[in-house]
C-alpha positions, 0 to 999 in steps of 0.5 A, a space after each residue: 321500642 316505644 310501647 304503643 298505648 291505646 286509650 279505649 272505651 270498655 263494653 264491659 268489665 266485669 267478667 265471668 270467669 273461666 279460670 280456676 278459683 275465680 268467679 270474675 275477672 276485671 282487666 283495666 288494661 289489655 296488654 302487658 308491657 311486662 313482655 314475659 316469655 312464658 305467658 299464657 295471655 300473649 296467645 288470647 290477646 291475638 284477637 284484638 291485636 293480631 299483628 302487635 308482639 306481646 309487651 309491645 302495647 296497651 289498651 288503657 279501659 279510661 271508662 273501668 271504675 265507672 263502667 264497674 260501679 255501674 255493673 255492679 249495681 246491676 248485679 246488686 238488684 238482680 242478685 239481692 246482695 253484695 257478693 257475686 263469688 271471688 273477682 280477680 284481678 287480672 288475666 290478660 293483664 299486670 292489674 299493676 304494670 308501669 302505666 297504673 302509677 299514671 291511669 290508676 284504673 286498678 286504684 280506682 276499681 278497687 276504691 269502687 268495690 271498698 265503696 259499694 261494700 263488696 263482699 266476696 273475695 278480691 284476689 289480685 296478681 301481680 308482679 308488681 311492688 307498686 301494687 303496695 302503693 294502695 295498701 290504704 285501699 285494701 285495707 278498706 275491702 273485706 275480704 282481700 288477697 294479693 299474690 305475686 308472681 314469683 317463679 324464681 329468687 334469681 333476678 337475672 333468671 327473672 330478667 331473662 324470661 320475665 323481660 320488663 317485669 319488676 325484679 323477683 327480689 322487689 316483689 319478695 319485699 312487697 310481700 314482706 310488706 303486704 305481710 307487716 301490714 296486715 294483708 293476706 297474701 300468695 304467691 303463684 309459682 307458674 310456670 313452674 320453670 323448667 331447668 332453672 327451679 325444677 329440682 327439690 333444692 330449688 322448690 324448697 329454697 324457694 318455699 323457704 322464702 315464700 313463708 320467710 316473708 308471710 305468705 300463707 298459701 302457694 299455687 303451682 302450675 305447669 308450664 303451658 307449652 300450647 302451640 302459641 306459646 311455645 313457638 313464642 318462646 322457643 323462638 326466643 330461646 333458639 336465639 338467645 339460649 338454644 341450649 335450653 330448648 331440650 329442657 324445656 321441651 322435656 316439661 311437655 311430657 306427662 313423665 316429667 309433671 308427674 316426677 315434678 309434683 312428687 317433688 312439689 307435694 314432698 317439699 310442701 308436706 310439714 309447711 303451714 303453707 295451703 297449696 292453691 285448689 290443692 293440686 297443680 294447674 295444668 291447660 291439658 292439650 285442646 281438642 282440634 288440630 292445624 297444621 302450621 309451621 313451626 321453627 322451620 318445621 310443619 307440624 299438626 298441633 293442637 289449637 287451644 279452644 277460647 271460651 267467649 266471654 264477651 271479651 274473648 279472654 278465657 282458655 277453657 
């Protein structure tokens, strides 16, 4: 299938965050080509394209840097400096995914925020080695780090539920050469995946791994089974691994993230490695009900409530 691009006009791009750790968010893109299984944007997305299947399009914000380089001046006289707390780059996108080697919008916004002189914390995430390609940028920011998904050392279980997304093994090499080249970098275990790393061999093979390549700090999340991601991925799993369905149904139990973080917070004790806000993420279940179908199945479940944040992109 085609992906469907869409070159767009942005009202904003500096956004106020309601995510953990971070301040504001910049999205260059709406939409992810990547297609992961799991993710938790395919359900805020739904706003603006309804109708379109996760990983099947993207808007493409052709005005970003300007439009960035305009905010952030505003920001600057209202606010009588150059640090607005810690930006993110991104959460309804991949700052990185295929289309930035042609728009290099996430390029041009970083080279914005290097010559204005920005100086909060930029986090980047990513699952994309092509972000090294901007290691000259990075180096001319003050306060910068770049983390990579990686939820997994197998490829084949990365291709499977991460779809279009670069390899797990090219992203451990990009975080070896982030490392060598002086950045600071993370890496974001999340979700945590049921059945395929949720023991402790696994946790601390991956751990390993992570501090053999020089990242200093981990964040961890529990996977988010609301509503609409779990009748995504549940579909998906139904027709290509129903035998997974049970394990991963499991995970949605308070008994099971309780034994996983006993695992994780054991495996990390004796590691020079930060756990991110020193404890696991978790969307704990919203507060209002619908009845749909789900799998055949009529159910009453819990809808996620969305924050407006002028671009109707942040779970509370």
């Amino acid at each position: 299938m085609v992906p469907k691009l869409n070159l767009v006009q942005a009202k904003s791009i500096l956004i106020k965050s309601g995510l953990p750790g971070a301040d504001y968010v910049i999205n260059p893109y709406n939409g992810c080509l990547f297609g992961c299984m799991y993710c938790y944007a395919a359900q805020i997305a739904r706003w603006k394209h309804p109708t379109e299947e996760w990983g099947s399009y993207l808007d493409v914000k052709t005005n970003a840097p300007e439009l960035l380089k305009k905010e952030l001046t505003n920001l600057e006289k209202r606010l009588k400096n150059k640090n607005f707390g810690s930006i993110f780059f991104s959460s309804v996108t991949d700052p990185y995914v295929g289309m930035e080697a042609k728009y290099q919008l996430t390029r041009k916004c970083l080279e914005v925020l290097a010559d204005f002189g920005y100086e909060g914390n930029i986090s980047i995430q990513t699952k994309s080695p092509l972000v090294t390609k901007d290691i000259d940028v990075l180096k001319k920011l003050k306060d910068v780090t770049v983390g990579f998904t990686v939820t997994t050392l197998d490829d084949k279980v990365s291709r499977f539920l991460e779809v279009k997304a670069p390899p797990v093994s090219s992203r451990i090499e990009a975080l070896k050469k982030l490392f060598k080249e002086g950045i600071d970098t993370y890496a974001f275990i999340g979700p945590i995946l049921p059945y395929f790393v949720n023991s402790e061999e696994k946790i601390n093979q991956l751990l390993d791994k992570l501090q053999q390549v020089g990242v200093k700090e981990v964040w961890f999340e529990h996977i988010n089974l609301s509503p609409r991601i779990k009748a995504r991925l549940f579909a998906f799993l139904k027709k290509e691994s129903p035998e997974l369905i049970p394990p991963f149904e499991t995970a949605d139990s308070e008994e099971y993230r309780e034994k996983l973080e006993k695992i994780i917070r054991q495996a990390m004790k004796g590691r020079s490695l930060k756990m991110g806000l020193g404890k696991i993420i978790y969307h704990r279940k919203p507060r209002r009900s619908k009845l749909i179908n789900f799998l055949g199945k009529k159910q009453i479940v819990s809808l996620p409530l969305i924050k407006n944040t002028g671009d109707r992109n942040h779970l509370l």
